[in-house]
C-alpha positions in Angstrom: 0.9 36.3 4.9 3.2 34.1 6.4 5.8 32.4 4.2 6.6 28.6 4.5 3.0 27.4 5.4 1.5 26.4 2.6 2.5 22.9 1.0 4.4 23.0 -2.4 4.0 19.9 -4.1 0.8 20.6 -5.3 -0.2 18.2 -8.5 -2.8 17.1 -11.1 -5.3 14.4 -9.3 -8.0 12.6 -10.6 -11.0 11.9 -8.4 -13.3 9.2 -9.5 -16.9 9.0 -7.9 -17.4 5.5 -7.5 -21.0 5.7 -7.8 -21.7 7.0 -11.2 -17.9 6.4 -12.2 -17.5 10.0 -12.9 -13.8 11.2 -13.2 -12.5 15.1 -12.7 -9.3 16.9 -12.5 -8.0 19.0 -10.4 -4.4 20.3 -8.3 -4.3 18.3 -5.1 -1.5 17.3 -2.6 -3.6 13.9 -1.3 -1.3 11.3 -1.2 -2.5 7.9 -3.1 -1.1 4.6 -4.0 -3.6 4.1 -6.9 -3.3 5.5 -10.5 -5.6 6.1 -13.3 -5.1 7.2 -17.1 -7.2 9.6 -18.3 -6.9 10.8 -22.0 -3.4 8.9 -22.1 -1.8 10.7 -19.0 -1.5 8.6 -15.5 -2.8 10.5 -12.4 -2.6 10.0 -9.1 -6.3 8.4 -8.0 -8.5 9.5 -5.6 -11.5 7.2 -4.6 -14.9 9.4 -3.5 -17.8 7.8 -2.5 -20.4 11.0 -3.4 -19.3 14.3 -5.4 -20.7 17.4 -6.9 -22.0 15.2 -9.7 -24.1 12.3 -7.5 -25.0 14.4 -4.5 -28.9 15.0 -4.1 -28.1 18.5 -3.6 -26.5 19.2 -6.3 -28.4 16.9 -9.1 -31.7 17.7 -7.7 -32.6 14.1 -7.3 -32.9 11.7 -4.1 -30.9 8.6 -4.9 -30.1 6.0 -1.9 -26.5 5.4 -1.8 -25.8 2.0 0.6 -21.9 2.3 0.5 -20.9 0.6 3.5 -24.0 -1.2 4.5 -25.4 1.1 6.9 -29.2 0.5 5.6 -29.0 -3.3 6.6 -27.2 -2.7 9.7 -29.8 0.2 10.8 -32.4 -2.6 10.4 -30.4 -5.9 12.0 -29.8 -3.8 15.4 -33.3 -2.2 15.6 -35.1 -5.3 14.6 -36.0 -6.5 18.4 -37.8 -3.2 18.7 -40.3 -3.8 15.5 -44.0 -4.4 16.5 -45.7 -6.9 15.2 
């Protein structure tokens, strides 16, 4: 393997799923303004909007997840088209 590819400031992250608020940690080299204490120790934070613990895949469940409006967009442009 080559030598000098691989980054070396790997680092403890925490990643928050903003739609169930869960938090994990894990080695990352993201860069991130934000910080977060978990169990007295401030970590770098990392913002997701789905993870392992609220995708449908994973939990088995269907849950809608309107994050940046798409649903009401979707219907606002292909309103003209409904039939009546």
């Amino acid at each position: 393997m080559r030598k000098g590819i691989h980054p070396e400031n790997y680092r403890m992250v925490a990643f928050k799923d903003m739609s169930n608020e869960d938090v994990f940690l894990t080695r990352s080299t993201v860069d991130t303004k934000e910080t977060l204490e978990v169990d007295g120790v401030s970590y770098p934070l990392v913002k997701l909007e789905i993870s392992r613990t609220s995708h449908p895949f994973y939990t088995g469940k269907s849950k809608l997840i309107d994050a940046a409006g798409r649903i009401d967009k979707f219907k606002t442009k292909y309103a003209k088209f409904k039939k009546e």
